[in-house]
Z-matrix of the N, CA and C atoms (Angstrom, degrees):
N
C 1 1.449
C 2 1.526 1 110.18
N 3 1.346 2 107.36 1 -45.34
C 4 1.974 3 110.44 2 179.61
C 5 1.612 4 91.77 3 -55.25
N 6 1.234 5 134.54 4 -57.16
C 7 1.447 6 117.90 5 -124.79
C 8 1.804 7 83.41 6 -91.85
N 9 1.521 8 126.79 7 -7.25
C 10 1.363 9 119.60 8 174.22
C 11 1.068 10 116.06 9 -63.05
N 12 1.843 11 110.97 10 -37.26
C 13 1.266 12 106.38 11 -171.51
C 14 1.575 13 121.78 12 -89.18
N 15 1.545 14 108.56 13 -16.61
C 16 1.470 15 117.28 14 156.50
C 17 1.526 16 108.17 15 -53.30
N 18 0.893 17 100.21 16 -35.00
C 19 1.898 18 100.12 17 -166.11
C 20 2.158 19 106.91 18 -75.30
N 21 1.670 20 93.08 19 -26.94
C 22 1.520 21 95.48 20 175.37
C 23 1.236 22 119.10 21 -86.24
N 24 1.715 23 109.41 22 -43.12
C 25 1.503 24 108.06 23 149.46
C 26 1.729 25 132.41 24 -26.59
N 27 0.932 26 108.42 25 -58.71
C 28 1.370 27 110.77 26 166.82
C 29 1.228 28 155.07 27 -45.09
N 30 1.874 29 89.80 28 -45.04
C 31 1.441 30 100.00 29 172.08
C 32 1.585 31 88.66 30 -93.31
N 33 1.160 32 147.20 31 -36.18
C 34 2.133 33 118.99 32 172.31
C 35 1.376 34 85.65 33 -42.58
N 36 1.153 35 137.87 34 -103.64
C 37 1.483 36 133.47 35 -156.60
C 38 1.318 37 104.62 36 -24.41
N 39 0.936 38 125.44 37 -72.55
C 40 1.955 39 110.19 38 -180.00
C 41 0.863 40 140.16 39 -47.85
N 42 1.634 41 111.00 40 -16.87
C 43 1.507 42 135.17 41 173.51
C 44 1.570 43 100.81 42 -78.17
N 45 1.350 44 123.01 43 -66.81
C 46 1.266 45 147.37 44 177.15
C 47 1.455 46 110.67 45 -41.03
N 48 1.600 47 128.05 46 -34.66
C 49 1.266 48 121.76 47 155.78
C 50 1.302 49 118.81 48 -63.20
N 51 1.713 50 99.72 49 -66.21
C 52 1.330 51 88.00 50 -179.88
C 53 1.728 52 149.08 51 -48.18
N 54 1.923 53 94.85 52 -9.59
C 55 1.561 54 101.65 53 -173.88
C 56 1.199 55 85.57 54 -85.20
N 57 1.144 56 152.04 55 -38.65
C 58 1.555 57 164.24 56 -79.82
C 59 1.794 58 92.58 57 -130.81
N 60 1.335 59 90.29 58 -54.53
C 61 1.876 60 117.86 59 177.30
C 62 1.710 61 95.95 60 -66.37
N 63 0.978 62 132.13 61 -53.95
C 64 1.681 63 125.38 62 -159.63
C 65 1.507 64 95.91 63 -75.91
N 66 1.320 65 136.43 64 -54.70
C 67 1.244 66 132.78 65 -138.81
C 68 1.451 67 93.32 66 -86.43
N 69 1.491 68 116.48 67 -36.46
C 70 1.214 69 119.07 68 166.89
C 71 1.669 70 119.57 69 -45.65
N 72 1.459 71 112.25 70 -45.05
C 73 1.723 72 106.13 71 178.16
C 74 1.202 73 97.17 72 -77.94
N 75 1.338 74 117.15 73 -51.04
C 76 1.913 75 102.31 74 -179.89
C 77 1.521 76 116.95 75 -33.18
N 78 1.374 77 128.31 76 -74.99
C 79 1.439 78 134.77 77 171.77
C 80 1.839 79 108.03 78 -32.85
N 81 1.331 80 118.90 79 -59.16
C 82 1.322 81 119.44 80 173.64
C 83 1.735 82 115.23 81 -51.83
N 84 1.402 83 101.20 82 -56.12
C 85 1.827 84 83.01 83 170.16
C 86 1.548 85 127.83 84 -74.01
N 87 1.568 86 101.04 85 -0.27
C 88 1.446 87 96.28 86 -177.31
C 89 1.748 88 93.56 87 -84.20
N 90 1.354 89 136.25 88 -48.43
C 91 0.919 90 141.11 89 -152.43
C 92 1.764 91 99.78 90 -83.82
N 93 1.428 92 128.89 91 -7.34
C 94 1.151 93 119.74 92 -170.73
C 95 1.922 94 100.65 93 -94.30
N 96 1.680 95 84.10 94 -36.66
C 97 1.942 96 99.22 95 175.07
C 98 1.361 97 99.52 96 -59.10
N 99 1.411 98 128.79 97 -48.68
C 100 1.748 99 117.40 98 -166.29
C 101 1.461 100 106.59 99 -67.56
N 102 1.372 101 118.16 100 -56.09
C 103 1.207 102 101.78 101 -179.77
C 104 1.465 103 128.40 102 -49.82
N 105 1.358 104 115.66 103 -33.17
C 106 1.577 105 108.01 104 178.31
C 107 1.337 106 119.24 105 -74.30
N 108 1.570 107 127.26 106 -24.87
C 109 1.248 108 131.85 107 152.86
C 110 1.123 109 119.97 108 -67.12
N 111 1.536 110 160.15 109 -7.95
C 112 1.301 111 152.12 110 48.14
C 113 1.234 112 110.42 111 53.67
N 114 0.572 113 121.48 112 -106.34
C 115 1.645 114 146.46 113 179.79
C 116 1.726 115 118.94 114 -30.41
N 117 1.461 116 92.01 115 -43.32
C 118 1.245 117 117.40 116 179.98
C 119 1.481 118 120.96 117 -81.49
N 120 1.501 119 105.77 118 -50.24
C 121 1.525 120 120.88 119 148.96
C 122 1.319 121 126.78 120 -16.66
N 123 1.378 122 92.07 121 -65.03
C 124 1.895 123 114.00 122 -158.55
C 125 1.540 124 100.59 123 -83.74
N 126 1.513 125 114.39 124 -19.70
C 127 1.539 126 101.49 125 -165.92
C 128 2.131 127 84.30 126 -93.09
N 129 1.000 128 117.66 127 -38.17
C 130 1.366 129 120.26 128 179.69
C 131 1.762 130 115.46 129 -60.70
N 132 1.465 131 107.57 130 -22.42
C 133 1.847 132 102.09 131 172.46
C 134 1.390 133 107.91 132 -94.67
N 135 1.441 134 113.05 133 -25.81
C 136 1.328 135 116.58 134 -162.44
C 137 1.657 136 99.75 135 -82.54
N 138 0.955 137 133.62 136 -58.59
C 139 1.381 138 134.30 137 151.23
C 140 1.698 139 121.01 138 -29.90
N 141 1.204 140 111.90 139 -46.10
C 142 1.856 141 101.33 140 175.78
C 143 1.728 142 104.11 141 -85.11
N 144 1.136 143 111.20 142 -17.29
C 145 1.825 144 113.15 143 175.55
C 146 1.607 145 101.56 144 -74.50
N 147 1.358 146 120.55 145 -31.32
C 148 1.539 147 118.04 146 179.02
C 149 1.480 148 111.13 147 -69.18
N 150 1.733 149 94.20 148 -58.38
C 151 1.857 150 89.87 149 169.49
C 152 1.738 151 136.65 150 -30.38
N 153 1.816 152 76.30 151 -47.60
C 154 1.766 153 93.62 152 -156.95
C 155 1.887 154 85.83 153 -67.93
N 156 1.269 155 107.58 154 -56.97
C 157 1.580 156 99.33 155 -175.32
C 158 1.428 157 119.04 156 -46.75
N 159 1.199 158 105.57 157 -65.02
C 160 1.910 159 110.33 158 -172.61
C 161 1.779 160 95.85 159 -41.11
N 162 1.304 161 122.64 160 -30.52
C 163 1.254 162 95.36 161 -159.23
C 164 2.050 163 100.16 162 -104.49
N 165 1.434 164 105.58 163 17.57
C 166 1.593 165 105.12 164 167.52
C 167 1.272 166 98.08 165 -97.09
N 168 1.458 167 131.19 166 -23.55
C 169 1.798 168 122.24 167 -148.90
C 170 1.534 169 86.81 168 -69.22
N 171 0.925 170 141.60 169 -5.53
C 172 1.479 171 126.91 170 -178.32
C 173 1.462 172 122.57 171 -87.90
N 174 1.601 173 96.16 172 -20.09
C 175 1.196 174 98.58 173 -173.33
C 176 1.870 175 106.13 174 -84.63
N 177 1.193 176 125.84 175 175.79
C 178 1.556 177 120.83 176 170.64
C 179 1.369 178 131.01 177 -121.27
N 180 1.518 179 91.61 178 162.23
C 181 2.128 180 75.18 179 167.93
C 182 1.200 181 99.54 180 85.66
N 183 1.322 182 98.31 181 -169.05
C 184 1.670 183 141.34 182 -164.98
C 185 1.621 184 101.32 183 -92.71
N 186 1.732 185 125.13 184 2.66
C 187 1.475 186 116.02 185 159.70
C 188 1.679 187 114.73 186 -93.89
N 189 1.629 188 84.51 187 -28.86
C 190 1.770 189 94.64 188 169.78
C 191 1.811 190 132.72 189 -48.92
N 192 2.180 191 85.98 190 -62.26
C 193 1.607 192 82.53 191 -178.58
C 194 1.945 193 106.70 192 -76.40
N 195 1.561 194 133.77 193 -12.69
C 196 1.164 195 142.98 194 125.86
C 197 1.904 196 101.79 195 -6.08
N 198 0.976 197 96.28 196 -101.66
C 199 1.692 198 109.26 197 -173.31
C 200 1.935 199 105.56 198 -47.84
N 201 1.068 200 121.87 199 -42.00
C 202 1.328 201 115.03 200 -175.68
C 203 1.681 202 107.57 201 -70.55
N 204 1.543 203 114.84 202 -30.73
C 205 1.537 204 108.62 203 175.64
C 206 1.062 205 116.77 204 -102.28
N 207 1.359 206 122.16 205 8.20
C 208 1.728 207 124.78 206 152.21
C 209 1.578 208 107.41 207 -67.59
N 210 1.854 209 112.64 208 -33.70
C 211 1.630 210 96.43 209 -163.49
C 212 1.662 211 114.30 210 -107.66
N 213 1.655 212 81.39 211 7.47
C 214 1.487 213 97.92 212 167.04
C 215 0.921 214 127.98 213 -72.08
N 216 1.667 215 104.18 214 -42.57
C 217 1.632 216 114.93 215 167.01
C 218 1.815 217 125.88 216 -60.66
N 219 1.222 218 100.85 217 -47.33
C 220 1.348 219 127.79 218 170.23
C 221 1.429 220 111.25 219 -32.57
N 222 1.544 221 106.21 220 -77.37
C 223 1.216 222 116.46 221 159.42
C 224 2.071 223 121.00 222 -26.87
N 225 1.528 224 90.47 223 -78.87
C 226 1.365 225 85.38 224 -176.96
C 227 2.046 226 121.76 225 -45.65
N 228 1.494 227 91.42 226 -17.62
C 229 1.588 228 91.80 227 -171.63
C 230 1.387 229 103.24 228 -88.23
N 231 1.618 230 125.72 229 -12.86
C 232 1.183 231 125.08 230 156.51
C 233 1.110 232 141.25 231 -58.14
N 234 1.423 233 105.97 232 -50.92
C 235 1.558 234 125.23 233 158.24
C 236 1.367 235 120.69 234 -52.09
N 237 1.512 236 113.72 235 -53.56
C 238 1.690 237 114.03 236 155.20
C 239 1.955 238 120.42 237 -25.59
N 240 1.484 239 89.60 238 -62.36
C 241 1.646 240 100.99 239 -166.58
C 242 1.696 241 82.81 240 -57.01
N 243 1.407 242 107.13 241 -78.47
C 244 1.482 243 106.92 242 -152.11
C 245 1.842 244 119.88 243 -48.78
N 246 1.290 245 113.06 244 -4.68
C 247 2.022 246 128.64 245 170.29
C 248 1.588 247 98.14 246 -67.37
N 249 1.797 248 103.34 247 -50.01
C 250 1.432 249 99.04 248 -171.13
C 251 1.094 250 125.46 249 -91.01
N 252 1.556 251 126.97 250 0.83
C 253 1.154 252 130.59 251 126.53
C 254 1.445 253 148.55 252 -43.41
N 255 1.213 254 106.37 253 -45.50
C 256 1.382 255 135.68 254 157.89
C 257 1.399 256 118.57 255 -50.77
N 258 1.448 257 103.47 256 -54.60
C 259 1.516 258 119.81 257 172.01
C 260 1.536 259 110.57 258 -31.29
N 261 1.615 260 86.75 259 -77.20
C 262 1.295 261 124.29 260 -179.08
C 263 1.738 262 112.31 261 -34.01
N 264 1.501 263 113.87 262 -67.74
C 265 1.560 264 120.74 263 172.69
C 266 1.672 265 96.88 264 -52.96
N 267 1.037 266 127.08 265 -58.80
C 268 1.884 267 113.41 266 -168.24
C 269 1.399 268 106.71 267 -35.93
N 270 1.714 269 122.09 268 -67.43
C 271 1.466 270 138.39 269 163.54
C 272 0.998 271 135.34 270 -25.71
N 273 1.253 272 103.52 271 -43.50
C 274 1.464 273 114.81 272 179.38
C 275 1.765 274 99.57 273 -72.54
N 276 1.352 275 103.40 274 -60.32
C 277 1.640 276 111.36 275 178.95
C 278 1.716 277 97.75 276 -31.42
N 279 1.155 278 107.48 277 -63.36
C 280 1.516 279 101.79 278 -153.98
C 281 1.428 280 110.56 279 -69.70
N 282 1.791 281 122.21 280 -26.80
C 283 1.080 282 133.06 281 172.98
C 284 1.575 283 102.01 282 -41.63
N 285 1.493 284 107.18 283 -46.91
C 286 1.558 285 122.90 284 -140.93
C 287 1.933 286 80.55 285 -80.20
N 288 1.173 287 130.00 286 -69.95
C 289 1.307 288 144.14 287 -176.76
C 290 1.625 289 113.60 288 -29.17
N 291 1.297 290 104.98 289 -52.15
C 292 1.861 291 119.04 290 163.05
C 293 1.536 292 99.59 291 -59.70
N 294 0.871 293 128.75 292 -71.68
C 295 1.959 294 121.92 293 -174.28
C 296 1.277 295 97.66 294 -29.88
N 297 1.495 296 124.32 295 -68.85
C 298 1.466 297 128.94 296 -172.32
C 299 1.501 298 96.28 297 -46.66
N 300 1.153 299 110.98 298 -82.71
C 301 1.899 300 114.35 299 -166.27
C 302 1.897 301 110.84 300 -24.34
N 303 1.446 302 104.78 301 -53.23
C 304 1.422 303 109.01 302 164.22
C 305 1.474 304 150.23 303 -35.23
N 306 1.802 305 89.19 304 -34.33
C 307 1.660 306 102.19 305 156.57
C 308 1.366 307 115.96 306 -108.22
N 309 1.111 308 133.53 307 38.88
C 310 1.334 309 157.89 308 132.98
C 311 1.405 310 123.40 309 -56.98
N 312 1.488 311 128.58 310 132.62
C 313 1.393 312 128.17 311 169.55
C 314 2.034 313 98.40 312 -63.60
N 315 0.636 314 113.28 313 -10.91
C 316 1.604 315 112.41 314 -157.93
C 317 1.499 316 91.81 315 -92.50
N 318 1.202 317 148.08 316 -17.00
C 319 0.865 318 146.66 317 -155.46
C 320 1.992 319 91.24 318 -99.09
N 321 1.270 320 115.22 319 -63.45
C 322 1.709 321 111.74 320 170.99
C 323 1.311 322 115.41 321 -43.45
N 324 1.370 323 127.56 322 -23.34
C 325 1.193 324 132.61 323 -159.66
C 326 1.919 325 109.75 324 -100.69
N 327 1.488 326 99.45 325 -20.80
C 328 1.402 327 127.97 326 -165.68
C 329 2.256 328 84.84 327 -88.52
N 330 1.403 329 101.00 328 -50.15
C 331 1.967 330 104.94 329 -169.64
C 332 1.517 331 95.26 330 -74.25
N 333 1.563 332 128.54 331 -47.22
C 334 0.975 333 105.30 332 156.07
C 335 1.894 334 159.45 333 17.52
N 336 1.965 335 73.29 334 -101.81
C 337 1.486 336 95.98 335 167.65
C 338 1.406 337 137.68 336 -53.00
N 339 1.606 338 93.15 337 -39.08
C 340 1.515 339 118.07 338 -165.78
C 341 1.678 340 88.90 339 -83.52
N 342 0.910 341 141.42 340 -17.73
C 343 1.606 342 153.73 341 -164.30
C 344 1.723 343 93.54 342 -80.55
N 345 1.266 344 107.29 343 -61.56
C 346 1.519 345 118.18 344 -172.98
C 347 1.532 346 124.45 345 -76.05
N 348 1.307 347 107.72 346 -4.64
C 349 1.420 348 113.15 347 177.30
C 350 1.528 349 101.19 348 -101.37
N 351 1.488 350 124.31 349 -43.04
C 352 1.449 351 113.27 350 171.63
C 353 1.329 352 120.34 351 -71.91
N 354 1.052 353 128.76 352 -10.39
C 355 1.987 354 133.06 353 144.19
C 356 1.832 355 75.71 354 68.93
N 357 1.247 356 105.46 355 65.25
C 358 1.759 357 111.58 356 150.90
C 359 1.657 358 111.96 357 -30.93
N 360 0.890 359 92.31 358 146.57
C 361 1.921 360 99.16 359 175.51
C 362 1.764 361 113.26 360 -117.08
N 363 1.172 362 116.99 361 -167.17
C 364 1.569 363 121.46 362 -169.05
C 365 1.249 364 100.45 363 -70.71
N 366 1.585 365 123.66 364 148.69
C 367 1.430 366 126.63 365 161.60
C 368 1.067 367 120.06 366 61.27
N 369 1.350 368 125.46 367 9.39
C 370 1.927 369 140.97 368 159.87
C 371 1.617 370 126.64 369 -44.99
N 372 1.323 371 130.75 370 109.39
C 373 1.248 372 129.44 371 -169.67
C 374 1.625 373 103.05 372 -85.20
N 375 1.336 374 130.63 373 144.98
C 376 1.045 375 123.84 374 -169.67
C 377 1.749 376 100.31 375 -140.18
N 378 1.318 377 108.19 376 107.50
C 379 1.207 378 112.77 377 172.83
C 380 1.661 379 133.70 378 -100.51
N 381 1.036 380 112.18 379 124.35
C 382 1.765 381 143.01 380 -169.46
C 383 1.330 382 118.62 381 -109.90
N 384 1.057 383 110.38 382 139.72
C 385 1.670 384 118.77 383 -163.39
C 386 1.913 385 88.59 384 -69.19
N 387 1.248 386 107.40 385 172.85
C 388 1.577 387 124.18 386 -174.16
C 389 1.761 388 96.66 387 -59.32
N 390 1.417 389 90.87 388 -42.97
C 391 1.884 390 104.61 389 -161.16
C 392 1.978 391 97.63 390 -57.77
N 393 1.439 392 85.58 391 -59.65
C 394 1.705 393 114.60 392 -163.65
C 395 2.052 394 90.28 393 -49.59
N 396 1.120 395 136.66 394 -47.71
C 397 1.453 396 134.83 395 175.71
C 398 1.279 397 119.22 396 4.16
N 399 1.420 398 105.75 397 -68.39
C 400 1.137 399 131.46 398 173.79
C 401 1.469 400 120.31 399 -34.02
N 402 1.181 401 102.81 400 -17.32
C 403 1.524 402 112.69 401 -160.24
C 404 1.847 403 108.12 402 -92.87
N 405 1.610 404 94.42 403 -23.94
C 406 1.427 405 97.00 404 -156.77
C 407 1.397 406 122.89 405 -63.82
N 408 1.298 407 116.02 406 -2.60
C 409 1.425 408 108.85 407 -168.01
C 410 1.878 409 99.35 408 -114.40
N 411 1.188 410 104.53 409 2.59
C 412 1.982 411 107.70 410 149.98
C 413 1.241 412 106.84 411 -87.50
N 414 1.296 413 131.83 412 -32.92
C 415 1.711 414 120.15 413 -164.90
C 416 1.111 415 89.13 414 -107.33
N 417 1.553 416 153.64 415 -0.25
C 418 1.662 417 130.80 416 136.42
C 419 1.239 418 106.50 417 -36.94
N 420 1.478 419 108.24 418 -68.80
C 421 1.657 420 111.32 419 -170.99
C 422 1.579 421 123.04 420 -37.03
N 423 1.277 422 126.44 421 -27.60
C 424 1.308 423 114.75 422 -169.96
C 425 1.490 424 102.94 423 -108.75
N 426 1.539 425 118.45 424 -0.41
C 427 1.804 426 119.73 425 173.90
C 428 1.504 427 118.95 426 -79.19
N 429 0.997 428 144.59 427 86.46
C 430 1.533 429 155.91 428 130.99
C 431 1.509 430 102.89 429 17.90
N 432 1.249 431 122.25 430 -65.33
C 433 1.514 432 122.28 431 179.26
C 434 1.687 433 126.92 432 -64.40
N 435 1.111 434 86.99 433 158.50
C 436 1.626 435 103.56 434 -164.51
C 437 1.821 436 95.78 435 -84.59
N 438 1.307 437 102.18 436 142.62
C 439 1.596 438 109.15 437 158.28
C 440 1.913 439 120.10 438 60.99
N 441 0.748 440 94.19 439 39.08
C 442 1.751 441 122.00 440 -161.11
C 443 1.901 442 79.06 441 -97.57
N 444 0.987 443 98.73 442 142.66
C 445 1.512 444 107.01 443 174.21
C 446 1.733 445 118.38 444 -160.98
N 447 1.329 446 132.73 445 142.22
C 448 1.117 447 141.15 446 -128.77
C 449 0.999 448 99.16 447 -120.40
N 450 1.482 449 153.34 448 110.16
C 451 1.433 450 168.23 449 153.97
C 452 1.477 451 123.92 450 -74.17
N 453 1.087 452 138.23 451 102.64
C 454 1.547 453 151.23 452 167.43
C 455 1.800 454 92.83 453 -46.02
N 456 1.208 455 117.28 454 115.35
C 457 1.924 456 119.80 455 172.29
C 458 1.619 457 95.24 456 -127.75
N 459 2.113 458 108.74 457 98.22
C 460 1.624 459 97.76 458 146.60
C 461 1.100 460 127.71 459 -34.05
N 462 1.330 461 153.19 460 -33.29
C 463 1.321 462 147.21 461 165.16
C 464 1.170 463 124.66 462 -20.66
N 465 1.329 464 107.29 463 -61.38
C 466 1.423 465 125.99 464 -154.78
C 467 1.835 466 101.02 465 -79.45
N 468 1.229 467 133.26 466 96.78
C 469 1.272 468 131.18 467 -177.25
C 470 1.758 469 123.69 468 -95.47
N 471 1.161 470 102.50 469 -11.93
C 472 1.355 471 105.67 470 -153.99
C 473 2.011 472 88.71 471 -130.34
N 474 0.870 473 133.17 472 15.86
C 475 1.461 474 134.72 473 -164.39
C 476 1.132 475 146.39 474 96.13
N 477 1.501 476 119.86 475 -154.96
C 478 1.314 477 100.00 476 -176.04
C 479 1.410 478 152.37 477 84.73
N 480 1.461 479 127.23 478 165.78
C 481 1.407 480 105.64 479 136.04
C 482 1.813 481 135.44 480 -165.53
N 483 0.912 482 146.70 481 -126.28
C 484 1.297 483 131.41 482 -178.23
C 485 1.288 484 91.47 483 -151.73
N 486 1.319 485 114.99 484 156.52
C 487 1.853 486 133.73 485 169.87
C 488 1.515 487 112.82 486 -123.51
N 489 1.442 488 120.99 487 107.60
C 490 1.542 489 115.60 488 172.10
C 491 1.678 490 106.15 489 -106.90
N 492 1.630 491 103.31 490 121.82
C 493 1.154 492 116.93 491 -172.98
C 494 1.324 493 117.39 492 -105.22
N 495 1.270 494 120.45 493 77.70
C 496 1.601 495 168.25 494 141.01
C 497 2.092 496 88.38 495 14.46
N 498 0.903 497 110.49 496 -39.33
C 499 1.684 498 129.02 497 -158.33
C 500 1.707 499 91.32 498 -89.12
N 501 1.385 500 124.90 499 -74.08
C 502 1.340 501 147.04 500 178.64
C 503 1.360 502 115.56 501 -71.04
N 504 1.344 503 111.16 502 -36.86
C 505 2.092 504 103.75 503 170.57
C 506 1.905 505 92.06 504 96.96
N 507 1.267 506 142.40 505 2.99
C 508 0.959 507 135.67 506 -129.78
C 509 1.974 508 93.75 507 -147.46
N 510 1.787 509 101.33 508 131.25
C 511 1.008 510 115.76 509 -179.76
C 512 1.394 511 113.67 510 -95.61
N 513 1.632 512 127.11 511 148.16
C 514 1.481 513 109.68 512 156.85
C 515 1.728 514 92.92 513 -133.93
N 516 1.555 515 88.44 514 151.10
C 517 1.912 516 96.04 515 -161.33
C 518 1.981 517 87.12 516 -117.57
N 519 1.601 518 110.88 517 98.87
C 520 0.982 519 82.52 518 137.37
C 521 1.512 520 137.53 519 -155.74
N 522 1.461 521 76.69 520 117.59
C 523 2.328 522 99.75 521 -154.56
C 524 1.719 523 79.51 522 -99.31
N 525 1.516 524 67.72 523 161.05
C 526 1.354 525 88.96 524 160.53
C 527 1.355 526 144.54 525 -74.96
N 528 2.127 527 94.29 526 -21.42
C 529 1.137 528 116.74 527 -169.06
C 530 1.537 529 101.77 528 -63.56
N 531 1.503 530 124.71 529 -52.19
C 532 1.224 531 142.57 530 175.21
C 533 1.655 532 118.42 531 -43.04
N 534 1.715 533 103.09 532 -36.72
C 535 1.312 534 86.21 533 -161.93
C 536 1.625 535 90.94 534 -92.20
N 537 1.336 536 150.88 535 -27.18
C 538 1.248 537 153.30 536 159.05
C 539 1.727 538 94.47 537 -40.53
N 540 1.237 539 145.62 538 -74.09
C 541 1.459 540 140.84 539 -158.72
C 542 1.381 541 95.01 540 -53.69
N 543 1.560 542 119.31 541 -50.24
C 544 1.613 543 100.55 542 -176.21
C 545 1.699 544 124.33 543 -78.56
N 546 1.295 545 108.80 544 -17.43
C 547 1.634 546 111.12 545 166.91
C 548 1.545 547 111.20 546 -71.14
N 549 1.837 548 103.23 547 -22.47
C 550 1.804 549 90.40 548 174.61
C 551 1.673 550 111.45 549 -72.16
N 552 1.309 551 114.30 550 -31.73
C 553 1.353 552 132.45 551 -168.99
C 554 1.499 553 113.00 552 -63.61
N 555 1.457 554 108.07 553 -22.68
C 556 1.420 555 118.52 554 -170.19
C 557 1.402 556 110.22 555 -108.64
N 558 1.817 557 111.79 556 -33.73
C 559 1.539 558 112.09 557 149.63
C 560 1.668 559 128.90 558 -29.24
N 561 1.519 560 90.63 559 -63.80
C 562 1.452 561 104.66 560 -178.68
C 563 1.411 562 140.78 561 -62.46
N 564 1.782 563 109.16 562 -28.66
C 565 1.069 564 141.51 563 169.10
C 566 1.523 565 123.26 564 -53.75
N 567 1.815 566 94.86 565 -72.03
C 568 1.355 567 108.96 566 164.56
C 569 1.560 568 119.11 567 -58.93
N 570 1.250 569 125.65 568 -0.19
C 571 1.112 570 114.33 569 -176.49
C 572 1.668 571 140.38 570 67.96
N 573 1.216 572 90.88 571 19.69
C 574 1.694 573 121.30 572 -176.13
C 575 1.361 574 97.44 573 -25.61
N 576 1.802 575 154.95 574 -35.33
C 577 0.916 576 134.73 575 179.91
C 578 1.581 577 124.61 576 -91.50
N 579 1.467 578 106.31 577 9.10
C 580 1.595 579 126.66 578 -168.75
C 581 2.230 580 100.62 579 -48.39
N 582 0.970 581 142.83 580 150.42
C 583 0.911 582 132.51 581 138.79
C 584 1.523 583 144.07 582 -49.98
């Protein structure tokens, strides 16, 4: 019985690298793509903000600094649009990167794990995207508890899944959908396009 659970131990740890290893290049190509759009950005506003200026300094007065804080604004509302664009392409990438992971064996092995560390309890509803369904009668197999039953939730788009504990009143979310909304939330916050 010990050396089974050494043997299950192991492969979570092998699993756990290996997600450990992917999400890691994911983040690296996301962050290698921003910077070059970045880069590209800034040399493309900073250059039409030179134009647009060099060609007001001629003008004078109170139409000038007028015209310089019209394209000041402009500008900044450019840079705005083009963050949430940017945003937008990172997300999508990673959206796009999770689809892939999904038709992956690594991905059952990934609901699994996460299955066995929250040590489900009696009479636990366990909700799975429509797609993810399919899945439910491998992740019975590794639940300990009695009467646990498997629910298809449109919600859930991006993976994952959620546990409603019928006993406790108490949800645990963990989709994917959720954990992408809060990495956008923390993108945005921190200011991921700051210089």
């Amino acid at each position: 019985m010990g050396t089974e659970n050494e043997k299950l131990q192991k492969f979570i740890c092998a699993v756990n690298d290996e997600i450990d290893e992917k999400v890691s290049a994911i983040l690296d190509d996301a962050e290698s793509v921003k910077k070059s759009i970045l880069s590209a950005a800034k040399e493309e506003s900073e250059e039409a903000a030179d134009k647009y200026l060099n060609s007001n300094k001629k003008k004078n007065g109170n139409k000038y600094v007028r015209d310089i804080s019209k394209a000041e604004l402009e500008m900044k509302k450019s840079v705005l649009r083009c963050r949430e664009e940017l945003s937008d392409k990172v997300f999508l990438a990673v959206e796009k990167r999770i689809a892939e992971y999904r038709g992956s064996n690594a991905y059952a092995d990934t609901l699994i794990k996460k299955l066995l560390v929250l040590n489900v309890g009696n009479g636990a509803e366990i909700r799975l995207s429509p797609e993810d369904i399919r899945l439910a009668d491998v992740l019975k197999r590794v639940i300990k508890a009695e009467n646990v039953t498997f629910v298809p939730d449109s919600a859930i788009k991006l993976g994952g899944f959620s546990v409603y504990s019928k006993e406790n009143g108490t949800i645990i979310d963990k989709t994917f959908d959720l954990a992408v909304e809060e990495q956008k939330s923390l993108f945005v916050s921190s200011n991921a396009f700051a210089e």
